[in-house]
PDB file with one MODEL, atoms N, CA, C and O in Angstrom:
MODEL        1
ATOM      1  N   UNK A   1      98.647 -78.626 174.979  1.00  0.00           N
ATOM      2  CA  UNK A   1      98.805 -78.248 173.593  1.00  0.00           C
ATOM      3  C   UNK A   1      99.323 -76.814 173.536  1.00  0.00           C
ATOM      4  O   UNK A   1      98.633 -75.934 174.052  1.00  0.00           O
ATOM      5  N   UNK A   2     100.481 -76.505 172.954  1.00  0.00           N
ATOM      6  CA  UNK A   2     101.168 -75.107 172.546  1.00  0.00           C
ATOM      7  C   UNK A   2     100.065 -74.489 171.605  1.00  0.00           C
ATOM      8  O   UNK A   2      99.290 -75.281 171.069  1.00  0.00           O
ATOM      9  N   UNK A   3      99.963 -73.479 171.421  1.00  0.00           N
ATOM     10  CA  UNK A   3      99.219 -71.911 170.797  1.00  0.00           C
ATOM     11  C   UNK A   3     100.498 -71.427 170.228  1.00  0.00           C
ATOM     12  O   UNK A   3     101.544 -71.219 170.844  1.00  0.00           O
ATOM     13  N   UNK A   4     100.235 -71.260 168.802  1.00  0.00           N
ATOM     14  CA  UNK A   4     100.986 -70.097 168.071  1.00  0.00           C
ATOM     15  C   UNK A   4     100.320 -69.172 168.081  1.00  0.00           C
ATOM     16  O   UNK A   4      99.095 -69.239 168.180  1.00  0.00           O
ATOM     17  N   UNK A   5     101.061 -67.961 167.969  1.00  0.00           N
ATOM     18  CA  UNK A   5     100.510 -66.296 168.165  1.00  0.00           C
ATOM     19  C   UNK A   5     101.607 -65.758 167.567  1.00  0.00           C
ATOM     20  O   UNK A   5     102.704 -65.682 168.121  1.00  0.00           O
ATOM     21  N   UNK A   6     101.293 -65.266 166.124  1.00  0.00           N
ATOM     22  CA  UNK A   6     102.715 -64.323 165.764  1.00  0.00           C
ATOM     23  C   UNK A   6     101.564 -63.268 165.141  1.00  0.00           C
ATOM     24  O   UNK A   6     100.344 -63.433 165.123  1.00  0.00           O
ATOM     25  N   UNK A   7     102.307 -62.186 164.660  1.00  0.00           N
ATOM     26  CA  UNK A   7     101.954 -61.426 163.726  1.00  0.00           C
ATOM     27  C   UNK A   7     102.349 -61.199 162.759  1.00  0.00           C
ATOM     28  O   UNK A   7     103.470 -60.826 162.414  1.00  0.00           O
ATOM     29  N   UNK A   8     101.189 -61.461 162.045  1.00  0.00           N
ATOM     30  CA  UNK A   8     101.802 -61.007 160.049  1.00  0.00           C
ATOM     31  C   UNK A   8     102.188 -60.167 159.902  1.00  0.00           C
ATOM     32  O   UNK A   8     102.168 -59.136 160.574  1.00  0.00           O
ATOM     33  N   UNK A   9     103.001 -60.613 158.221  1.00  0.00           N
ATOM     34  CA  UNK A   9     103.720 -58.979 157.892  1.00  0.00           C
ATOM     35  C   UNK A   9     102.082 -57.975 157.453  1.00  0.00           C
ATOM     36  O   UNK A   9     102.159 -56.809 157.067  1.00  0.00           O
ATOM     37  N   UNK A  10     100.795 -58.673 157.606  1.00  0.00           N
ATOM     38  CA  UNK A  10     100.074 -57.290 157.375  1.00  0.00           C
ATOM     39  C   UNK A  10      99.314 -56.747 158.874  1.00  0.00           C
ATOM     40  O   UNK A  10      98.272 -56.151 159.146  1.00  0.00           O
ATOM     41  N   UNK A  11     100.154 -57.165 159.441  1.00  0.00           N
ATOM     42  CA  UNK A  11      99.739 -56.568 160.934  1.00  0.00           C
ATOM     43  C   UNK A  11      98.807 -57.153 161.972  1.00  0.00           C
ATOM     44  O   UNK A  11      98.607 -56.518 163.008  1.00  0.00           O
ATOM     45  N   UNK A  12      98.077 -58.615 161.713  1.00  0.00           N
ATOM     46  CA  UNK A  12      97.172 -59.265 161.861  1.00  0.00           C
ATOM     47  C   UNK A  12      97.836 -60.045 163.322  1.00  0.00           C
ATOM     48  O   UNK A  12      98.961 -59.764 163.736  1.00  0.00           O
ATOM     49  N   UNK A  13      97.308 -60.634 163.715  1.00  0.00           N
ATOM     50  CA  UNK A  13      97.895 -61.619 164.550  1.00  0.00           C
ATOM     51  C   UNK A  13      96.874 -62.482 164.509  1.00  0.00           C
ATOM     52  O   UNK A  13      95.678 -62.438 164.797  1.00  0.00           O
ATOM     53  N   UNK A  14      97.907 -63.586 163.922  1.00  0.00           N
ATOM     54  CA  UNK A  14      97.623 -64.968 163.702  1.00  0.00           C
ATOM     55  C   UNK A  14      97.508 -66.150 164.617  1.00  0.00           C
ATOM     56  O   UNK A  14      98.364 -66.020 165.493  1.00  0.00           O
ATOM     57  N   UNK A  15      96.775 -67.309 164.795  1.00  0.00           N
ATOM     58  CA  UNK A  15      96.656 -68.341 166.162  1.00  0.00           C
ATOM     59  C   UNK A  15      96.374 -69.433 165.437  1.00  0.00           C
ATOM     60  O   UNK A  15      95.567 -69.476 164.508  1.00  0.00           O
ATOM     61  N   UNK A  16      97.350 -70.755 166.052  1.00  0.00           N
ATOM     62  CA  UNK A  16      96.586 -71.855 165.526  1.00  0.00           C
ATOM     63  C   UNK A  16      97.357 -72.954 166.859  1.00  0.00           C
ATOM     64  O   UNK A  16      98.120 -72.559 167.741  1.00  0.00           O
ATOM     65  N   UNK A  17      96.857 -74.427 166.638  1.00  0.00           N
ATOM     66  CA  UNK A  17      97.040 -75.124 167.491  1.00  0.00           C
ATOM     67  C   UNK A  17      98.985 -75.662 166.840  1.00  0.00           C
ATOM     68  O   UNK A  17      99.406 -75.659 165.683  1.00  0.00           O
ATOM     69  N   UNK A  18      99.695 -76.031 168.083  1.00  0.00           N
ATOM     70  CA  UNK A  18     100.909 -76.425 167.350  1.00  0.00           C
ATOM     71  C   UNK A  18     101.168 -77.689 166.912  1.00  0.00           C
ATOM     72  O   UNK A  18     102.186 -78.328 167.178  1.00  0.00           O
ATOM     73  N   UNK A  19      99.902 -78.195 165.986  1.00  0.00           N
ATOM     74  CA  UNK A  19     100.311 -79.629 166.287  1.00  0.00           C
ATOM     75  C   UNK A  19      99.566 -79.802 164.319  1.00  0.00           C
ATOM     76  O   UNK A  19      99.225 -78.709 163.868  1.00  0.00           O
ATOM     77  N   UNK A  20      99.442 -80.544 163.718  1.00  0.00           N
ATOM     78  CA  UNK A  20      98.886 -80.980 162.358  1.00  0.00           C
ATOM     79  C   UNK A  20      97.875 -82.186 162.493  1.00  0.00           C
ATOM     80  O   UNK A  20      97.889 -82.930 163.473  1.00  0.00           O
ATOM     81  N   UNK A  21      96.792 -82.355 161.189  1.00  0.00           N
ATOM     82  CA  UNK A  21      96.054 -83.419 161.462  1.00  0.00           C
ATOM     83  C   UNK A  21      96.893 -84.947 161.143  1.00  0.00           C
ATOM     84  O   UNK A  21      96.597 -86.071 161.549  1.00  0.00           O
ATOM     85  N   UNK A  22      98.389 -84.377 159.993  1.00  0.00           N
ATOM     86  CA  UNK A  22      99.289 -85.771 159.376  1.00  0.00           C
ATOM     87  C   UNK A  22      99.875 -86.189 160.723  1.00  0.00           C
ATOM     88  O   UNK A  22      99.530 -87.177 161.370  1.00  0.00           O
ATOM     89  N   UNK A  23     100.887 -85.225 161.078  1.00  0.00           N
ATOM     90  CA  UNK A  23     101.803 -85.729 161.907  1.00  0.00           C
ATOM     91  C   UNK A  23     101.556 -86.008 163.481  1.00  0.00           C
ATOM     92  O   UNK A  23     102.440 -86.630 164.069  1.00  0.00           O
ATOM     93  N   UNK A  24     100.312 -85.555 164.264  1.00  0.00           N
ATOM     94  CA  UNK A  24     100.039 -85.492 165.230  1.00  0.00           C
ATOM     95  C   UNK A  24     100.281 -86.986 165.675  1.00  0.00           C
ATOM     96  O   UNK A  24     101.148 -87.193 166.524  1.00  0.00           O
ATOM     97  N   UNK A  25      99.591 -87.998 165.168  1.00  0.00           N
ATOM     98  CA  UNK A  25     100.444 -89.365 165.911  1.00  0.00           C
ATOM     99  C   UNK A  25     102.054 -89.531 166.207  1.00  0.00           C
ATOM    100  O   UNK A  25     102.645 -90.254 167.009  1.00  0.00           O
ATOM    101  N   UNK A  26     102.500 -88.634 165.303  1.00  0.00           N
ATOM    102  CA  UNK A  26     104.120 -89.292 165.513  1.00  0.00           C
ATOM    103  C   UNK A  26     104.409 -88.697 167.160  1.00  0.00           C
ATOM    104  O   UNK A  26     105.362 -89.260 167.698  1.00  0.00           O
ATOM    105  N   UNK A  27     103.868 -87.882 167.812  1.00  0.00           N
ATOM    106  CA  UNK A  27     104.426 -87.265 169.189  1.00  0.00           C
ATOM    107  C   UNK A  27     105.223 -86.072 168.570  1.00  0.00           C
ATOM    108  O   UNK A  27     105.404 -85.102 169.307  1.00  0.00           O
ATOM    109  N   UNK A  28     105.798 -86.031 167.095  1.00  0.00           N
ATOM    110  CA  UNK A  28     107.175 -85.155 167.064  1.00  0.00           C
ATOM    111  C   UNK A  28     106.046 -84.286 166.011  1.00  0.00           C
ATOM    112  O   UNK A  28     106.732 -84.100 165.006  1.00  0.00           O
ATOM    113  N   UNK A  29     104.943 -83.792 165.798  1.00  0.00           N
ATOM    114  CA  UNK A  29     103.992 -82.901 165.076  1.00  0.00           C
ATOM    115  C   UNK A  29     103.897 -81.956 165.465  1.00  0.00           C
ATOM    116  O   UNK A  29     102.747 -81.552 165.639  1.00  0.00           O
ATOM    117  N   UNK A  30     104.936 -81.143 165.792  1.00  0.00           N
ATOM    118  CA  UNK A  30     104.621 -79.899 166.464  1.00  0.00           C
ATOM    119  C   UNK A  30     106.115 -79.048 165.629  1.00  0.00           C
ATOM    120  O   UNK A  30     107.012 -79.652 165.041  1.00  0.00           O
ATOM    121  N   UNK A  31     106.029 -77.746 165.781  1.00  0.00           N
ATOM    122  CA  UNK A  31     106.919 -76.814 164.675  1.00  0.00           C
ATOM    123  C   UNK A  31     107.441 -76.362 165.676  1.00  0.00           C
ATOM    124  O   UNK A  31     106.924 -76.225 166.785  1.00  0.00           O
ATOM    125  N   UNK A  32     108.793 -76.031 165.249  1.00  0.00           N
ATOM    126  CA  UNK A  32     109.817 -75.006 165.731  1.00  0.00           C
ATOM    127  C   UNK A  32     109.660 -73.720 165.064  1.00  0.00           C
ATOM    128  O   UNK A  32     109.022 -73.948 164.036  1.00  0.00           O
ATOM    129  N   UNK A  33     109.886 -72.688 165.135  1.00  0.00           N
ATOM    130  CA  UNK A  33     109.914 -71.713 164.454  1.00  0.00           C
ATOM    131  C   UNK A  33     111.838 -70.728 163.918  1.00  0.00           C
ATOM    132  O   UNK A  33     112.796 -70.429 164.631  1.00  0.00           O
ATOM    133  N   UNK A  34     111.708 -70.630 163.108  1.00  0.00           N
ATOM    134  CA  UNK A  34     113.252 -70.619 162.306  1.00  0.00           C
ATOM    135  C   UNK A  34     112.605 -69.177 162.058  1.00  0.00           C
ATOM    136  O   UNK A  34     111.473 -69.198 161.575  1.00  0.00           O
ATOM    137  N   UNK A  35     113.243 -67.776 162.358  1.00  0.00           N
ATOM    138  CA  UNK A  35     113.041 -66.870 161.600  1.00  0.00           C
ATOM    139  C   UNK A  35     111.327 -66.328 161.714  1.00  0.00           C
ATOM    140  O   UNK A  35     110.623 -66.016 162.673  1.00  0.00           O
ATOM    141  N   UNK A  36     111.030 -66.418 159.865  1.00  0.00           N
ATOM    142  CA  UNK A  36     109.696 -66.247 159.670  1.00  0.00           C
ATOM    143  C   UNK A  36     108.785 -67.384 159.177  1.00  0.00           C
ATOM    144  O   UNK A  36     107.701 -67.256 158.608  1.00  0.00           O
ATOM    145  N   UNK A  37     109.332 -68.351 159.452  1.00  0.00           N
ATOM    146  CA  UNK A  37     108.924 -70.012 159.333  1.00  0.00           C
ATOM    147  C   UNK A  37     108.664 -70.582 160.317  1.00  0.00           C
ATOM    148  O   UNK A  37     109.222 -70.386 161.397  1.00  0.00           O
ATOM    149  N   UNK A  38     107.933 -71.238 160.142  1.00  0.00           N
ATOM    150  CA  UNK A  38     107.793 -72.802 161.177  1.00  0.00           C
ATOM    151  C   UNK A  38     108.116 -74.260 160.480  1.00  0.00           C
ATOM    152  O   UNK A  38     107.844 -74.656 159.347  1.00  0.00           O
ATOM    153  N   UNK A  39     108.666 -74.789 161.363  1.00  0.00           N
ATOM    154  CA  UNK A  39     109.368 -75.956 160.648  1.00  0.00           C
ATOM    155  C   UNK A  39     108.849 -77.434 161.376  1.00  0.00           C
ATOM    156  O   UNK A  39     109.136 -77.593 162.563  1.00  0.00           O
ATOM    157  N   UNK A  40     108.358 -78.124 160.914  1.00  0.00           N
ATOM    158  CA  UNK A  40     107.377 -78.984 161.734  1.00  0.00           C
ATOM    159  C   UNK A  40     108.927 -80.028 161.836  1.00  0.00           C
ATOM    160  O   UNK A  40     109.956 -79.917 161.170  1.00  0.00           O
ATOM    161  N   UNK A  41     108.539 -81.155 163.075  1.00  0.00           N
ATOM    162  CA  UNK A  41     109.398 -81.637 163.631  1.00  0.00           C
ATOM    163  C   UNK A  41     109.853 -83.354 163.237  1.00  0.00           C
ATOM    164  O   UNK A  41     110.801 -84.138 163.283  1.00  0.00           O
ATOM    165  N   UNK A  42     108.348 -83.236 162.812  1.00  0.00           N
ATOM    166  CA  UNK A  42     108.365 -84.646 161.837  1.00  0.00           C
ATOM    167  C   UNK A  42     109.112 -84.527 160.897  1.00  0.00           C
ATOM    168  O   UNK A  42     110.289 -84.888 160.871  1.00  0.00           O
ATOM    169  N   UNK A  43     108.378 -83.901 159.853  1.00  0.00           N
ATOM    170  CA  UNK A  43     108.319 -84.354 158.572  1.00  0.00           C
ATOM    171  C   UNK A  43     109.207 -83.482 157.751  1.00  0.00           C
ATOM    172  O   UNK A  43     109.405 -83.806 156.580  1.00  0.00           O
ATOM    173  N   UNK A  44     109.976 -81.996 158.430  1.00  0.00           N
ATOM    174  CA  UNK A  44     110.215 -81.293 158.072  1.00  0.00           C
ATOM    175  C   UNK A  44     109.896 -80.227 157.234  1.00  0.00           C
ATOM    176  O   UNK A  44     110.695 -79.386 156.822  1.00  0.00           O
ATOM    177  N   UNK A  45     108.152 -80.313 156.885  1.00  0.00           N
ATOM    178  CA  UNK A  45     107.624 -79.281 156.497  1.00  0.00           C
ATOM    179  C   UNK A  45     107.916 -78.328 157.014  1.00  0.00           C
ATOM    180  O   UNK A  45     108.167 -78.297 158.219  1.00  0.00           O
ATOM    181  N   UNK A  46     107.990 -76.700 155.798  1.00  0.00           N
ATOM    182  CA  UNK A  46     108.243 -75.416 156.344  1.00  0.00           C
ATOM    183  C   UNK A  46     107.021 -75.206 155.906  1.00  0.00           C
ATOM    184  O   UNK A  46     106.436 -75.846 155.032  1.00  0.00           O
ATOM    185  N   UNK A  47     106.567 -74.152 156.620  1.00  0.00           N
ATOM    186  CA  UNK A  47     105.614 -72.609 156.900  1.00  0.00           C
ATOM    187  C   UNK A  47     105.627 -71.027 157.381  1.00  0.00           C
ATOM    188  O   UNK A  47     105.631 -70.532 158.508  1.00  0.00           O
ATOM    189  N   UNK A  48     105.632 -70.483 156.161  1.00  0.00           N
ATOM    190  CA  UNK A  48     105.433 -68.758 156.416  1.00  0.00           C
ATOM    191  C   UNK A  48     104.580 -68.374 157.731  1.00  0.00           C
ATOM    192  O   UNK A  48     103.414 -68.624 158.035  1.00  0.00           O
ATOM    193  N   UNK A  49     105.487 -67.752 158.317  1.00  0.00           N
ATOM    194  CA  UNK A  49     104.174 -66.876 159.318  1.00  0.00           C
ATOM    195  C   UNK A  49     103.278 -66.815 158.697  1.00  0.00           C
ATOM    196  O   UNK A  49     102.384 -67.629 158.924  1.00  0.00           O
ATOM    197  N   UNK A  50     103.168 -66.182 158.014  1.00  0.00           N
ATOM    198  CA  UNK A  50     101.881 -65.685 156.966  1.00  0.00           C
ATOM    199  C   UNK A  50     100.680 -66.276 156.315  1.00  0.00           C
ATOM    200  O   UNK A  50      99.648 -65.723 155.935  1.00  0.00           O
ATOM    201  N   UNK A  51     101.251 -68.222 156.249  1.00  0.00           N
ATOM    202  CA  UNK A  51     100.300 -68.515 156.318  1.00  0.00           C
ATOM    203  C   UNK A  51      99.535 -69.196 157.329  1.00  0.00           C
ATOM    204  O   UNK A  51      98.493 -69.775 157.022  1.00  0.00           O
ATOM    205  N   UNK A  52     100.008 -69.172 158.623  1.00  0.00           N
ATOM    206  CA  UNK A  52      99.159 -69.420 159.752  1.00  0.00           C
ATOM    207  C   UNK A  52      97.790 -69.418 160.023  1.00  0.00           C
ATOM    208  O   UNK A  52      97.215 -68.837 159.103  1.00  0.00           O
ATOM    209  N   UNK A  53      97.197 -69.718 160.676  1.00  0.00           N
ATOM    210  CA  UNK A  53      95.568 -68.937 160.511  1.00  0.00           C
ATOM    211  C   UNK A  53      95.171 -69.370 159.166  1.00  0.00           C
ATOM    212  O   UNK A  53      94.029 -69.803 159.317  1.00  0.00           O
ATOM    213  N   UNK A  54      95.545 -69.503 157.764  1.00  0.00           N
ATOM    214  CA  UNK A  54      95.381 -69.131 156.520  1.00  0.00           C
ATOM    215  C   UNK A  54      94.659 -70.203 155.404  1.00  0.00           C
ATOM    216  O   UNK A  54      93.756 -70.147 154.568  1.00  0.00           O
ATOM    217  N   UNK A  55      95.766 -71.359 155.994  1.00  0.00           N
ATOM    218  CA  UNK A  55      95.211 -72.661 155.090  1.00  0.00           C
ATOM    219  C   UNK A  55      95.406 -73.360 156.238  1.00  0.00           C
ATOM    220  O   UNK A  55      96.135 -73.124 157.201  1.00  0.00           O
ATOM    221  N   UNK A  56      94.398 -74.557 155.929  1.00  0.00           N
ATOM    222  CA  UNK A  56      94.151 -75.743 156.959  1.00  0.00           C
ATOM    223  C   UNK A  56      94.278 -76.682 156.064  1.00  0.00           C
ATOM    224  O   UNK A  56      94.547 -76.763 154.866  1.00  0.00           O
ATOM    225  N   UNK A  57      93.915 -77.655 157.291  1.00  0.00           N
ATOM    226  CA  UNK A  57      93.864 -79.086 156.657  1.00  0.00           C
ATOM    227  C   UNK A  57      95.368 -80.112 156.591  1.00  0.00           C
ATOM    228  O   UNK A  57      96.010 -79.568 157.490  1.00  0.00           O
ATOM    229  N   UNK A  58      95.821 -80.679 156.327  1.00  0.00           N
ATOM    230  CA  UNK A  58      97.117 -81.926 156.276  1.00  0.00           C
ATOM    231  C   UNK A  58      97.720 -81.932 157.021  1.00  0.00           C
ATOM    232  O   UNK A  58      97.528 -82.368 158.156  1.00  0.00           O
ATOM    233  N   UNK A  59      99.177 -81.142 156.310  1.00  0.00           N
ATOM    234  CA  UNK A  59      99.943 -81.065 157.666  1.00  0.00           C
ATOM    235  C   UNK A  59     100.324 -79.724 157.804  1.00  0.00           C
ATOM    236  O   UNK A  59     101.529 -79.479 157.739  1.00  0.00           O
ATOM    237  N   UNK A  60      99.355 -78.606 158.021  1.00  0.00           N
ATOM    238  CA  UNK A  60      99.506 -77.435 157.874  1.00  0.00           C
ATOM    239  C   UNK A  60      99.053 -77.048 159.559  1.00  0.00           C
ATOM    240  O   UNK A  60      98.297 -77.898 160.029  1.00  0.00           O
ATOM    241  N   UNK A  61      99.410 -75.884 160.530  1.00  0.00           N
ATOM    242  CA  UNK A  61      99.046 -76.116 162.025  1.00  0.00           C
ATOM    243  C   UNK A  61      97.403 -75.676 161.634  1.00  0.00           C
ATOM    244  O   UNK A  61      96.866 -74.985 160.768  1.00  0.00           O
ATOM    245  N   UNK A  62      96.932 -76.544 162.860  1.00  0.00           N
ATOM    246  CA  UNK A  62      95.386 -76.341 163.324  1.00  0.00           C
ATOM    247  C   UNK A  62      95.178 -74.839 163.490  1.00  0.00           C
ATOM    248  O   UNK A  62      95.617 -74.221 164.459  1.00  0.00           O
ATOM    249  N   UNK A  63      94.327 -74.157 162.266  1.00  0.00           N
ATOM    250  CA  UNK A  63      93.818 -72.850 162.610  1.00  0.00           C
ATOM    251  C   UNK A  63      92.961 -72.446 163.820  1.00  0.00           C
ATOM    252  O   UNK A  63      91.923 -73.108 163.812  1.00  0.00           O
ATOM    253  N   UNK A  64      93.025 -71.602 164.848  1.00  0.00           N
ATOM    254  CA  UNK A  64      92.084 -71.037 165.716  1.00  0.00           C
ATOM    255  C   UNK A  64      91.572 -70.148 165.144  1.00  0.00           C
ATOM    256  O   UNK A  64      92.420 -69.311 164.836  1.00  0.00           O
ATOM    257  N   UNK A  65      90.555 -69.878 164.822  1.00  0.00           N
ATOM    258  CA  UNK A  65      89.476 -68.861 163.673  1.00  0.00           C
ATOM    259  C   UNK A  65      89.223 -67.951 164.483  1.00  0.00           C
ATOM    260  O   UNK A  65      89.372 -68.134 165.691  1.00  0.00           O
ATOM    261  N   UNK A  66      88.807 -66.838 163.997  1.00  0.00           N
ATOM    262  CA  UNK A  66      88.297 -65.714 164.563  1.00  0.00           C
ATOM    263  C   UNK A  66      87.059 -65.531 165.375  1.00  0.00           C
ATOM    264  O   UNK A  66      86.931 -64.538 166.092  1.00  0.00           O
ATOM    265  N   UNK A  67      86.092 -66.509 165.280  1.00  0.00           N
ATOM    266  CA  UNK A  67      84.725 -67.217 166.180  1.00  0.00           C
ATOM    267  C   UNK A  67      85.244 -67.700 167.311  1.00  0.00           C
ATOM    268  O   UNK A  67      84.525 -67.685 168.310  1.00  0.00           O
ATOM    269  N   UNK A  68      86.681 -68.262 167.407  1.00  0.00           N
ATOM    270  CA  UNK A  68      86.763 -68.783 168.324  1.00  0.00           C
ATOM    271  C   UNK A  68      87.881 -68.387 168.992  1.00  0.00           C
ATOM    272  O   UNK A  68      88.580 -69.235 169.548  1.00  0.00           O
ATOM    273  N   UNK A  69      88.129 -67.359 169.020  1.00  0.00           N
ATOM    274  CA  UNK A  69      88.839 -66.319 170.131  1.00  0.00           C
ATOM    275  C   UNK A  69      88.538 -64.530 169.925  1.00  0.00           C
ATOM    276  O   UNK A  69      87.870 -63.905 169.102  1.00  0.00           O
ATOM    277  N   UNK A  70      89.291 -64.154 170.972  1.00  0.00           N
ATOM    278  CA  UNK A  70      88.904 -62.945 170.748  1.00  0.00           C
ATOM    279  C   UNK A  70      89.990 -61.738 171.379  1.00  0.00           C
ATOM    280  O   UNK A  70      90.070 -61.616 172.602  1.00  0.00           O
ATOM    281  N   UNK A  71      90.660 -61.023 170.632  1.00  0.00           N
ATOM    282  CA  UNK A  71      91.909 -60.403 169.783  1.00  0.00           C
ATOM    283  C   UNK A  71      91.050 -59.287 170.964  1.00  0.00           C
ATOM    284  O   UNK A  71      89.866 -58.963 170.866  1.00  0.00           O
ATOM    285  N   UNK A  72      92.270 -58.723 172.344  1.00  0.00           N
ATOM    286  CA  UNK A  72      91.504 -57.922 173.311  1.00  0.00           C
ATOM    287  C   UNK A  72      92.904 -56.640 173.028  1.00  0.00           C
ATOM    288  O   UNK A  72      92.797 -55.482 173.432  1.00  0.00           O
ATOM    289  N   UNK A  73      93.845 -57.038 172.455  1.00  0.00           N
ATOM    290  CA  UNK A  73      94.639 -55.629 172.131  1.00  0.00           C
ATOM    291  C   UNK A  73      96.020 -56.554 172.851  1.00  0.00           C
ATOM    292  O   UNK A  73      96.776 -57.259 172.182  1.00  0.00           O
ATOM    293  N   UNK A  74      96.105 -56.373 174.173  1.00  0.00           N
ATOM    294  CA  UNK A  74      97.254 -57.098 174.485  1.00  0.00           C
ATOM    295  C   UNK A  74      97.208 -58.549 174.762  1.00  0.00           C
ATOM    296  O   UNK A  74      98.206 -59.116 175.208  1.00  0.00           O
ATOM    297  N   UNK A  75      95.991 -59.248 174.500  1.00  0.00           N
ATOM    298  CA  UNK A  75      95.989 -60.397 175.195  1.00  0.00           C
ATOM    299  C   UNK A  75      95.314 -60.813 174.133  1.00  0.00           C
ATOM    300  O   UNK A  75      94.903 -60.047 173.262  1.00  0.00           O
ATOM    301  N   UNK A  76      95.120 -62.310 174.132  1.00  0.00           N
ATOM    302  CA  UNK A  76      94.140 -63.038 173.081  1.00  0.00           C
ATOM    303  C   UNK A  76      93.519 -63.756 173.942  1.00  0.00           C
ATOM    304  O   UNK A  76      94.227 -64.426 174.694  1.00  0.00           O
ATOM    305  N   UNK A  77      92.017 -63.837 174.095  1.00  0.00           N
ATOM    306  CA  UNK A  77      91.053 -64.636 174.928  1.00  0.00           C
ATOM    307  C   UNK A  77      90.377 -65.915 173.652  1.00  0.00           C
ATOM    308  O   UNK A  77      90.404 -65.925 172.422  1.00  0.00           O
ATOM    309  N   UNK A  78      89.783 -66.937 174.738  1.00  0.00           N
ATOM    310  CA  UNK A  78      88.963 -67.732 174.419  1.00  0.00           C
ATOM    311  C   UNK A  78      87.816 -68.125 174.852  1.00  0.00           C
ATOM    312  O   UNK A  78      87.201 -69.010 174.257  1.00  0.00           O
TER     313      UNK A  78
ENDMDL
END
């Protein structure tokens, strides 16, 4: 499973799994990233960097929460 890791425009760095709870059967549920978007491969949903991490649920990527990693400066642990 791919890990997104970008950083917001408010300086944050964001993590989630690359895959959705809709599209994950199709095999093709996973995003490209265009710019400051992600563009899922199915369905052609777009997504802001920004909201990464942010909203969950459909077909939005699997958030990794802040409980469950840990932001070491250059590296991100789990």
């Amino acid at each position: 499973m791919e890990i997104i890791a970008v950083k917001a425009s408010d300086g944050t760095i964001r993590t989630a799994l690359n895959t959705c709870q809709a599209c994950y059967q199709s095999g093709r549920g996973y995003n490209k990233q265009v710019g400051d978007v992600f563009v899922r491969q199915n369905c052609g949903n777009r997504f802001r960097v920004d909201q990464v991490e942010k909203i969950k649920g459909g077909c939005n990527p699997v958030p990794i929460l802040e409980g469950d990693k840990t932001d070491l400066g250059a590296a991100i642990g789990g």
